[in-house]
C-alpha positions in Angstrom: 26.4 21.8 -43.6 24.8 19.5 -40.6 25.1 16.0 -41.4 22.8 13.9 -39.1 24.0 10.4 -37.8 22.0 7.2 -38.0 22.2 5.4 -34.4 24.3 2.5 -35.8 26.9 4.5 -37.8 30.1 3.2 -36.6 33.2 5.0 -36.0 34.7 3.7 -39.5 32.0 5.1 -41.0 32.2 8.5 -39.3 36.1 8.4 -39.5 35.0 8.2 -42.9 33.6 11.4 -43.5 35.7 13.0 -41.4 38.9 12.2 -43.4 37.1 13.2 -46.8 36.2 16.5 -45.2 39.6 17.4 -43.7 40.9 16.7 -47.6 38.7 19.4 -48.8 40.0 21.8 -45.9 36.7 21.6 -44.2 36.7 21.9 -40.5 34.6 19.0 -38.4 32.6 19.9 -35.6 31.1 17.0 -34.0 27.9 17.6 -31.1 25.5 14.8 -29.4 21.8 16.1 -30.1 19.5 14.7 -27.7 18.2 11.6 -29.9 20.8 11.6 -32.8 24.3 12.0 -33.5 25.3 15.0 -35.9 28.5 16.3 -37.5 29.0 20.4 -38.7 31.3 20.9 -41.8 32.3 24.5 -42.0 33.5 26.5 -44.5 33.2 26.2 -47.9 31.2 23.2 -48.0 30.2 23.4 -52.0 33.7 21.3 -52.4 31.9 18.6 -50.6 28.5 18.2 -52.1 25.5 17.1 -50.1 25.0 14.4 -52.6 28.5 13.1 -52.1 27.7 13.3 -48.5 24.6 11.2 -49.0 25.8 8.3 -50.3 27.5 7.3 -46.9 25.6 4.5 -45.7 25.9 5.8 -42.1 24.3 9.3 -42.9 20.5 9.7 -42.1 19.7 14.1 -43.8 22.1 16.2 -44.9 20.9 20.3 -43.9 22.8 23.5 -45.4 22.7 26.2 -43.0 21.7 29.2 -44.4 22.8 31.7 -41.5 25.3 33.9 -41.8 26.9 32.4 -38.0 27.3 28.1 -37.8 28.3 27.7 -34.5 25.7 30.1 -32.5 23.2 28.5 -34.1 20.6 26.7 -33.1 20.4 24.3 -35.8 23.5 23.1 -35.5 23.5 22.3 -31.5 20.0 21.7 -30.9 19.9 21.9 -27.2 20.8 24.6 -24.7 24.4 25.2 -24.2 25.4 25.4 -20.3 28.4 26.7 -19.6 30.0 25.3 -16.1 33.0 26.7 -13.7 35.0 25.2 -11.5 33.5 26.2 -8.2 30.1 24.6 -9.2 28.6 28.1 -10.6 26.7 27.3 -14.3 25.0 29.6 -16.3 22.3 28.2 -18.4 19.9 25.5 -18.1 17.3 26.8 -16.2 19.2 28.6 -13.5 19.4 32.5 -13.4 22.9 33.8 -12.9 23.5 37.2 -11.0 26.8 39.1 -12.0 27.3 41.9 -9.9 29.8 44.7 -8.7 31.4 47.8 -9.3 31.9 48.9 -12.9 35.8 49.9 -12.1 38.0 48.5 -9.8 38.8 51.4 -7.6 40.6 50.0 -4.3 41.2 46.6 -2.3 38.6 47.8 0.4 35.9 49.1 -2.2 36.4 45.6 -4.1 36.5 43.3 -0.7 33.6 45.4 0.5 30.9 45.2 -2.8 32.1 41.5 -3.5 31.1 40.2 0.5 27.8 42.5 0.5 26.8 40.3 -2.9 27.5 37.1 -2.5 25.6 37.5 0.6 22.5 38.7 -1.4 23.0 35.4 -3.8 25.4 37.0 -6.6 26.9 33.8 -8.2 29.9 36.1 -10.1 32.5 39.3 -9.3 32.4 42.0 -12.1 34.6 44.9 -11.7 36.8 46.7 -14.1 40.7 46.7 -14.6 40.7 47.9 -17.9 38.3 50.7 -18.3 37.2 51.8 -22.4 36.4 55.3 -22.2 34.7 57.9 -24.7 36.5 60.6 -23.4 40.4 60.2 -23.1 40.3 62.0 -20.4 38.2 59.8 -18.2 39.4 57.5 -15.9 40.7 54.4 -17.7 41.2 52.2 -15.1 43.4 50.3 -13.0 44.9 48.1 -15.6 46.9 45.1 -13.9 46.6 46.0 -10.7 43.6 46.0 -10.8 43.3 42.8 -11.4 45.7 41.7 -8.8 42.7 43.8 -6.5 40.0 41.4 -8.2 42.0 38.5 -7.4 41.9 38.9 -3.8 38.4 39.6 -3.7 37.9 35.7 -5.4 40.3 34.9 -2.5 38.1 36.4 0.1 35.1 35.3 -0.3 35.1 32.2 -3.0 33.2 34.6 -6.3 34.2 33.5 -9.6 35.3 36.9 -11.3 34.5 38.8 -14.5 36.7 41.3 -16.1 36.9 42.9 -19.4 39.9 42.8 -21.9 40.8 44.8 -24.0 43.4 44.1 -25.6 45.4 40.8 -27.2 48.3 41.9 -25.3 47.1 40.8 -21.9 45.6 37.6 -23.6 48.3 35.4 -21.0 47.5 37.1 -17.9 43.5 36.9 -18.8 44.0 33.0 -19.1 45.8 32.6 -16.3 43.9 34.9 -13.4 40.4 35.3 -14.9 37.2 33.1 -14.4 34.6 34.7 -17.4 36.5 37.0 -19.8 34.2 39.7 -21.2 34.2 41.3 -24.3 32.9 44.3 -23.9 30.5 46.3 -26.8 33.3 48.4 -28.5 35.4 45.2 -29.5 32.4 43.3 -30.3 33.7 43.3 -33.7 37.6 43.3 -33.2 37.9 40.2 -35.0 41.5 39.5 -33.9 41.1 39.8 -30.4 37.6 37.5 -30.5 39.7 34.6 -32.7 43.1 35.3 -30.1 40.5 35.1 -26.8 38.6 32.1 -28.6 42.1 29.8 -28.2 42.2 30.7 -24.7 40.4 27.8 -23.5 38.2 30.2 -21.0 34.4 30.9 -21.2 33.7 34.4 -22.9 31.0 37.0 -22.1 30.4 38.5 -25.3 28.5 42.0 -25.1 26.0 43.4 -27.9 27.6 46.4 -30.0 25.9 49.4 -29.1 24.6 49.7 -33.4 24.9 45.5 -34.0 22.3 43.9 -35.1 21.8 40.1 -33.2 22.8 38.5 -36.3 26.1 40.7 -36.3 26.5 39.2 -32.5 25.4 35.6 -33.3 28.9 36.2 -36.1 30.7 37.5 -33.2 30.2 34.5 -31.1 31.0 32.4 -34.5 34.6 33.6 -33.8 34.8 32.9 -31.0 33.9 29.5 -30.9 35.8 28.6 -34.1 38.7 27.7 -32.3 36.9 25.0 -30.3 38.4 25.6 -26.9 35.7 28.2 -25.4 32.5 28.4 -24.8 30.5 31.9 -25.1 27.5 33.5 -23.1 25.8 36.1 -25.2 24.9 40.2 -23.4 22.4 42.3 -24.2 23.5 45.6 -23.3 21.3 48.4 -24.9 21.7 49.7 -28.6 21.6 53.0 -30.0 18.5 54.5 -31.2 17.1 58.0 -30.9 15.7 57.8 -27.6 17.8 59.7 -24.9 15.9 59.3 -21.6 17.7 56.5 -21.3 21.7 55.9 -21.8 20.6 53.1 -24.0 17.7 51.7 -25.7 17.4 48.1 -23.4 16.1 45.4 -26.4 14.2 42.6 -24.2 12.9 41.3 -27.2 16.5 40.5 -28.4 16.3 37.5 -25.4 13.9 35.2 -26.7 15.0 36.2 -30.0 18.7 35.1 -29.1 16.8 31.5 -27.1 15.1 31.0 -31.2 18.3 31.5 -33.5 20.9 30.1 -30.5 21.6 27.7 -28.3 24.1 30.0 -26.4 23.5 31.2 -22.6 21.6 34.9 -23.1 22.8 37.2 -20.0 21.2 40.9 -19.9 22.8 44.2 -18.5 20.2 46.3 -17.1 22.9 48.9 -15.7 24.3 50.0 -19.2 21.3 49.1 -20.7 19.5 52.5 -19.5 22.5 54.6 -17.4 19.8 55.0 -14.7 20.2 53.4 -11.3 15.9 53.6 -10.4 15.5 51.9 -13.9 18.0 48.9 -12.9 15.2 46.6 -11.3 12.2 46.9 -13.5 14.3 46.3 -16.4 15.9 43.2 -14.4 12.4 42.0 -14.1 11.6 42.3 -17.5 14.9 40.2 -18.6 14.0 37.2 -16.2 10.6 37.7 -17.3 11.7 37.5 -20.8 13.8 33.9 -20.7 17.5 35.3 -19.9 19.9 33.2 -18.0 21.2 35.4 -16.0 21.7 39.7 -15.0 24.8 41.5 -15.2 24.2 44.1 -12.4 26.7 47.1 -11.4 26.6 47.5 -7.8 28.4 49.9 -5.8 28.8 50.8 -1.8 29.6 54.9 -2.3 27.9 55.4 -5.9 27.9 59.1 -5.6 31.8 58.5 -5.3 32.4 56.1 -7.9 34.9 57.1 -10.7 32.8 55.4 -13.4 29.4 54.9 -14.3 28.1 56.0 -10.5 25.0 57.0 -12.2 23.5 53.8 -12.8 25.0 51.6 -9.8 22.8 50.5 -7.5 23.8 50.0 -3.5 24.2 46.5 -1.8 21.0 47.4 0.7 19.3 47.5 -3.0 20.6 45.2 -4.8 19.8 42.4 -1.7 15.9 44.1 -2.1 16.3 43.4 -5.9 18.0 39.2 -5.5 15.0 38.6 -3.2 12.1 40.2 -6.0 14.2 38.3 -8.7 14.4 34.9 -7.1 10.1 34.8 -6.4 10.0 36.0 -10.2 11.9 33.8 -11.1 10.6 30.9 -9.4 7.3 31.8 -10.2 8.3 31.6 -14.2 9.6 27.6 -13.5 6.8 26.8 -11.8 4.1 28.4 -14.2 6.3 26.8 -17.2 6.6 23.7 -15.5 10.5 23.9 -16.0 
């Protein structure tokens, strides 16, 4: 239920409705639209009638939300959600955010190397992977925490916020403490525990597209999330599974300005799992800034033949600095022609 503010309602009025909620074991969820004040009741808001809600003098409409997710939605924060770190990197609002580096953390020279090449190219964020999911058991799974420790340095070095994925709720402390973005990658899309355990963390979450998830499926995701209050979540498209099989994935552009109509979430796009080819990386970048999204997750690596994971589809710094230069005219091209 959205419960939409006259200008003059007075904090005795809102305190109000707040207490009555909180009786019926409602949670309260306050935003600032842009030209009106509004509350969110969730849960099971038939204990508190919209009638009942009416009658306070201080309430202008009263809207049930019919979508499965509350929180994602777009009805119930009106404008665009930007999410901001500490070193002055945002993504959302306008902006277009590059994440870029290796898809596992492999060694402190490799990391040190691929994280200088791209933040000279314009990379705002450092991905690489300490915890590696794998298909096959017998792949390599990644470095685990020292990995980490290797990702660490690298934010030392050269000032890149880093992105890392967990995996599970047992390294929720160390994620809080030593990572910038937290990712959630496509298999534990739906892991409920570990998206309600990461959403107390306090820390702004990546949350990845299952590979056979429907957007409505990730918009209840990021409801998880964000139910605890304390972090804020940027939405990946990633590729789903389809029938195709030129490609590693089927890459749904259209799920970008489908995500910017249902939510006011930050919508980042993955080109490099999105198809599992390194030559289909740009045109497919294109197409996401093209399409509205926020920002690119991009794997980028300096010996790609060489990598232990995902090699296939990483691109090398000499072209992933081609690529940032392409991407910034598109992109400025887009705000000027939008008048943004």
């Amino acid at each position: 239920m959205i419960i939409v503010l006259k200008p003059e309602a007075t904090e005795a009025q809102i305190n109000a409705i707040r207490e009555e909620a909180g009786a019926r074991g409602l949670i309260v969820r306050e935003i600032q639209g842009e030209a009106s004040r509004i509350i969110g009741l969730l849960g099971d808001t038939s204990l508190m009638l919209m009638e009942t809600v009416s009658r306070y003098e201080c309430v202008e409409r009263v809207m049930k939300l019919s979508e499965p997710y509350k929180l994602a939605s777009r009805k119930f924060h009106p404008g665009d959600t930007v999410v901001e770190f500490p070193g002055g990197q945002r993504i959302g609002g306008g902006g277009l955010a590059v994440i870029a580096g290796p898809c596992s953390v492999e060694s402190e020279e490799q990391m040190l190397s691929v994280a200088r090449d791209v933040k000279r190219s314009g990379a705002a964020f450092l991905r690489g992977g300490a915890f590696k999911p794998r298909s096959s058991p017998y792949a390599f799974q990644g470095l685990g925490l020292d990995g980490l420790e290797l990702l660490k340095i690298a934010r030392e070095k050269t000032g890149l916020p880093i992105v890392t994925e967990i995996m599970s709720q047992e390294y929720c402390e160390e994620f809080a403490r030593d990572v910038d973005l937290i990712q959630i990658g496509a298999r534990n899309m739906q892991n409920f525990p570990l998206l309600r355990e990461v959403g107390d963390l306090g820390k702004p979450v990546l949350l990845k597209r299952g590979a056979s998830c429907t957007i409505d499926e990730l918009l209840q995701a990021a409801d998880y999330i964000l139910m605890g209050g304390k972090s804020s979540v940027i939405l990946c498209e990633r590729g789903i599974r389809t029938f195709e099989t030129a490609t590693r994935n089927t890459l749904d552009i259209s799920a970008v300005p489908v995500l910017k109509k249902k939510s006011h979430l930050p919508v980042v796009v993955d080109p490099s799992h999105g198809t599992g080819h390194w030559d289909l990386v740009f045109p497919m970048a294109m197409a996401a800034v093209a399409a509205g999204a926020d920002g690119l997750m991009i794997e980028v690596h300096n010996n790609p033949e060489r990598a232990l994971c995902d090699g296939p589809q990483s691109i090398t710094p000499f072209l992933f600095d081609g690529m940032m230069r392409r991407l910034g005219k598109l992109h400025d091209a887009i705000k000027e022609e939008t008048g943004e």
